[in-house]
N, C-alpha and C positions, 0 to 999 in steps of 0.2 A: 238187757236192753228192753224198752217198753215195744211191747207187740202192736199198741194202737197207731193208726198215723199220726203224724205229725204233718200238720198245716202251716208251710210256710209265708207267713206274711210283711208289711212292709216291716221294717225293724227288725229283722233278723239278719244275718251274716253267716255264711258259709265258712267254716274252719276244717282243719285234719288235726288229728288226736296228737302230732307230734308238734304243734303248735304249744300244747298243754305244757308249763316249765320244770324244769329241769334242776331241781334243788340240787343234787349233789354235783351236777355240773357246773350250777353258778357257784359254789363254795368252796368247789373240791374237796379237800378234808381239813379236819379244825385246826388241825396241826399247820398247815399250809399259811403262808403271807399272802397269799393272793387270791384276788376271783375271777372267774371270766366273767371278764367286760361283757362280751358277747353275747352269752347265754341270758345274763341280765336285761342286757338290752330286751333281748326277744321275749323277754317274762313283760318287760314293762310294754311292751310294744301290745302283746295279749290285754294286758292292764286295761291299757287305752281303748279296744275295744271293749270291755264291760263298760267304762263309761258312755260310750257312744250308740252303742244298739242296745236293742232290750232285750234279744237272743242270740245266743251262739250255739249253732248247731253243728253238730261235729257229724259227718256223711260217712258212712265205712260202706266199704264194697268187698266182698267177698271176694278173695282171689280162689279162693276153693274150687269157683264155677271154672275156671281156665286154667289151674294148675293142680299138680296131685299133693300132696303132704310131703313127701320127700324133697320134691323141687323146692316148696313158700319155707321150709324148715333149714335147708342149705341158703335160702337166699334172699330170708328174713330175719336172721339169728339175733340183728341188733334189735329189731323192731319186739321179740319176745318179751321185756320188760316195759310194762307201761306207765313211763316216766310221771305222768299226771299222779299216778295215788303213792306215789314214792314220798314217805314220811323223815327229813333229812335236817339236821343243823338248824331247827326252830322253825321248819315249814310246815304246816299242816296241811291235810288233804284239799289241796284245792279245787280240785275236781269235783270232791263228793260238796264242797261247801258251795260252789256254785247252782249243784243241781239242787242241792235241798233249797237257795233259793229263787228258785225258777230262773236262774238265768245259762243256764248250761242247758244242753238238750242234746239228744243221742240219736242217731236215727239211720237203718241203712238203707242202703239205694241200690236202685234198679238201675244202669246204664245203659240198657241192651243195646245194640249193634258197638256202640261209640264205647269199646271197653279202653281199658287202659293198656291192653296191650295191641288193640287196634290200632290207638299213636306211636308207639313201637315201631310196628312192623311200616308205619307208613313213614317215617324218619330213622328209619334205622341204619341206610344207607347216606345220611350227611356225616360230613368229618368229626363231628362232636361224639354222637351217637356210637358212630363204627369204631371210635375211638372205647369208648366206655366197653361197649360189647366184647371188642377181641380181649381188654386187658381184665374181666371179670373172672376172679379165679372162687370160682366156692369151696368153701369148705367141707370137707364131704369126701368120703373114699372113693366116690366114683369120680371124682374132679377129671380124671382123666381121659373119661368117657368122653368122646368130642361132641355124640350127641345129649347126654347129661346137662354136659358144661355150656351146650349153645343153652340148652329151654331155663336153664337155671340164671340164665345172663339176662336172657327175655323176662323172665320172672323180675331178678332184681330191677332191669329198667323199668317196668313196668310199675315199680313201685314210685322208684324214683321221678323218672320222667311223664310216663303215663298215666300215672293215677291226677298229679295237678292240672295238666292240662282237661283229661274227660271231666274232671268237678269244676276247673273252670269252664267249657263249654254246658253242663249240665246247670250253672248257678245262672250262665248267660241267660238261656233258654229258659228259666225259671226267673227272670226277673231279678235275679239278689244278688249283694257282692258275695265276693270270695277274698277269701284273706291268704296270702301264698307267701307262709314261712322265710327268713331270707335263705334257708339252706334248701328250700326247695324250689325259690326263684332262680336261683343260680344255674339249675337245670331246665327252663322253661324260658330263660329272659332272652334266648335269641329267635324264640319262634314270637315275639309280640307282634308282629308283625305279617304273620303268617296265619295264623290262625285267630277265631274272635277274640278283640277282645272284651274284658270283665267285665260286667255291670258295675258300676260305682254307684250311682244313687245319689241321693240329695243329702244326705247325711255325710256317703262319703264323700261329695266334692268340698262341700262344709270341713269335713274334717283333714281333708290334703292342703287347702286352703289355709286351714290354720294352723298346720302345722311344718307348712311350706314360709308360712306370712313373714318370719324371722330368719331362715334360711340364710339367707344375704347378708344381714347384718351378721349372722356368727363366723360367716367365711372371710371377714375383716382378723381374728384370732388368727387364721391360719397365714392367710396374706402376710400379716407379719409376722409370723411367727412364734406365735402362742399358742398354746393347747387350746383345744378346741371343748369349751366347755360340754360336760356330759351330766343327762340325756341335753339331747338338742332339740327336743319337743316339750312344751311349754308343761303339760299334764304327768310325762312320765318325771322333770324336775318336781312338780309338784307333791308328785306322791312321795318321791326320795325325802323332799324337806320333810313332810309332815309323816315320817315312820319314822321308829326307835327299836324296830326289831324285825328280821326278816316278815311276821304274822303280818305287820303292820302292813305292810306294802297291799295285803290281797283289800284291807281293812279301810283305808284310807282308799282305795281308790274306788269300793264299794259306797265311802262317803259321798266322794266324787259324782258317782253314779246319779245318787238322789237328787242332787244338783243341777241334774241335767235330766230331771224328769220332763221340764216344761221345752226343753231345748229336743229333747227326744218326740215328744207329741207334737209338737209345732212343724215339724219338718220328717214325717212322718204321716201328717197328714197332708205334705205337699206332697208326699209321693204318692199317697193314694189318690188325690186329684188329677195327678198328671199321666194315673193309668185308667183312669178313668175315660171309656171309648164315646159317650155322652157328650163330653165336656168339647170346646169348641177348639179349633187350632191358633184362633185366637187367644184365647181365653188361656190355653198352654204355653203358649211363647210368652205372652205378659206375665208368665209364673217365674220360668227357667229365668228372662233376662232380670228379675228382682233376685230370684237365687245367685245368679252371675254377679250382681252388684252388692249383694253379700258379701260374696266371697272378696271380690274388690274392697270391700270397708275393712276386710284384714289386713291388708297392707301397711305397713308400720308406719312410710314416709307418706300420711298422708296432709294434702294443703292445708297448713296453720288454718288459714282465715274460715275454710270451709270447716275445720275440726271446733274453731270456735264458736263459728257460727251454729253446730250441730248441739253443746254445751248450751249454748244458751234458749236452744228448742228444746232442748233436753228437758229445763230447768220448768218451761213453760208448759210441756208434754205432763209432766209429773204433776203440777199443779191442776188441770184439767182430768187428770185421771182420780181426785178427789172428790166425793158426790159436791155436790154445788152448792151447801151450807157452807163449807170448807173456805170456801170462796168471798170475800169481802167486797163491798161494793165499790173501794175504794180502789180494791185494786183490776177489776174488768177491764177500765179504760187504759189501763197502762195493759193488760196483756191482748187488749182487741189493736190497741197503736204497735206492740212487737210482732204478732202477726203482721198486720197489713204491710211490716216494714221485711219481713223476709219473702223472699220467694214461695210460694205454696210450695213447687216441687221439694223444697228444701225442708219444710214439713213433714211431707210424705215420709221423702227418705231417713228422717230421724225417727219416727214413727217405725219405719220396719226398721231400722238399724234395733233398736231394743230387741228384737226377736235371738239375734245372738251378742246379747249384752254378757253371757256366763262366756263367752269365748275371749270377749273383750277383757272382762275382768281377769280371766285366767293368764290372758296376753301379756297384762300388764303385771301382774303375781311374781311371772316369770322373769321379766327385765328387775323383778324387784331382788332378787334372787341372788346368792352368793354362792361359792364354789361349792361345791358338794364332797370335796374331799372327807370333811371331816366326818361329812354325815353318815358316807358309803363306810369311813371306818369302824365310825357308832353302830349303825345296823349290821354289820356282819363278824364286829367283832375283829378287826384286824388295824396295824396300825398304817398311818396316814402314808406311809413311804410304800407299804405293801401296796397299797390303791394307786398310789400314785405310778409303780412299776406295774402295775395290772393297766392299766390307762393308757400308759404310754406302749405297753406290749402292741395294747388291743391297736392304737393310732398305727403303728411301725406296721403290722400286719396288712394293713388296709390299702398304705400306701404303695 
């Protein structure tokens, strides 16, 4: 791990290393008809942030400072292999090809007083928690040592429960989101409300926004009774269409990425504006409520009249963005009579509606889109009936 600091700024994101995917997991063995759904999902759900921030930095906390080697050994045993550099069924090291190109970053951290077993010991007495504690049995010959078996129980939750929440209060306090696995939300999701919560940022309301935007219209599948197309996010279907081999998926969505260089700087520098202690409170609220009405332009079912009337700003907007040679004299009067005949505001708003024109494009990618059965069976090598009982496994579980 690099000894220097690492300076966390707007465009980064908070991760934990078990985030990193899990090849042998999503594939199981070659031999096998099936994949986890699940485990794929969470690869692509990682995907999705390469495309969206410019860093991911992954925080490790020493449990060494609060526990001895015998305890974190009995009560980490799973954590000893480090899934990220596991070379599996056509994956290559994702890990290492992130960092070589600067978008992976390592770095650990100090939490002092606020450790991870600090949340512990101050929830350890709710029914969830007390629950997890009495039934933790480790592995280990001293298992039967009651006071062994307590510090080794504290240990494990402390992995489990306490490490997300101190990096989510630690990313708070630092201004940046945090990204929280769904296997380690599942331990965290009933204290939302209890403890801070997460920074999201301009990027990420942009990106819940848009990936929320279609939500509705796919719970129509299930209403009646059809599968529920998978991914259900607009970027992870995209990457699926456009791979033909496990590599593809890290490769394609690295395409992705470059795609969203101008989307990444543009909102990016709205968050350094809006931390910005100079800037007026005025000047702030007219920021957040055009972010706000962003995220509003993602909404699928938006008004015809207003969607066409946005089209044909559009058409005018792009004309005007041409130096003024470009420009015939003939056609001025016909575009100064389309102005005068829209609302200015209506201007405005087509004007910054471009700013997430790559979300628009992707939105509509996605409605263009066909079932992925075949494709999950092309990339993985398995036949179309295997995916489809992987599919319905993953659906039946959930429910």
């Amino acid at each position: 791990m690099d000894s220097e600091p690492l300076i966390a700024t707007s465009g980064d994101i908070i991760i934990t290393d078990n985030i990193l995917p899990d090849p042998v997991g999503i594939i199981y063995h070659e031999n096998d008809k099936l994949i986890n759904v699940d485990k794929l999902e969470e690869y692509l759900k990682f995907l999705e942030l390469i495309v969206f921030y410019n860093r991911l930095i992954i925080l490790h906390y020493d449990f060494s400072n609060i526990f001895d080697d015998e305890i974190l050994k009995v009560s980490f045993y799973r954590q000893f292999t480090y899934v990220g550099d596991v070379e599996a069924d056509g994956f290559d090291d994702v890990k290492e090809k992130l960092e070589k190109a600067n978008v992976l970053f390592e770095a650990g951290v100090d939490l002092g007083h606020q450790t991870p077993l600090h949340y512990v010991q101050k929830y350890v007495k709710s029914p969830l928690l007390q629950e997890k504690f009495n039934n933790f049995i480790p592995f280990s010959p001293n298992s039967s040592d009651s006071e062994f078996r307590d510090e080794a129980a504290y240990a494990k939750l402390s992995l489990d429960f306490g490490l997300p929440i101190a990096l989510s209060e630690f990313a708070r306090i630092a201004r940046l989101p945090y990204f929280t696995p769904a296997a380690q939300f599942e331990h965290i999701s009933w204290l939302e409300n209890i403890e801070h919560k997460t920074q999201i940022g301009v990027v990420g309301s942009l990106r819940k926004a848009f990936n929320e935007s279609l939500s509705r219209e796919l719970e129509l599948f299930d209403n009646f009774g059809f599968s529920t197309p998978f991914p259900k996010t607009p970027i992870a279907s995209i990457i699926l269409q456009e791979s033909k081999g496990p590599n593809d998926l890290l490769e394609v969505a690295c395409q992705l990425r470059r795609e969203f260089n101008n989307f990444r700087e543009t909102f990016n520098e709205y968050e350094n504006e809006l931390r910005r202690e100079d800037l007026s409170l005025k000047r702030k609220l007219k920021m957040l409520h055009e972010i706000k009405h962003l995220t509003d332009e993602l909404a699928p079912n938006m008004d015809r009249s207003l969607q066409k009337t946005t089209i044909e700003l559009t058409n005018f907007i792009n004309i005007c963005a041409k130096a003024p040679l470009d420009i015939s004299i003939k056609s001025i009067p016909d575009l100064v009579s389309s102005v005068i005949s829209k609302p200015f505001d209506l201007v405005v708003a087509a004007l910054k509606k471009r700013k997430i024109r790559i979300l628009l494009k992707m939105q509509k990618k996605f409605l263009k889109s066909k079932n992925n059965v075949e494709r999950l069976a092309s990339i993985f090598g398995k036949t179309t009936d295997g995916i489809l009982n992987s599919l319905h496994g993953s659906e039946t579980q959930k429910k």
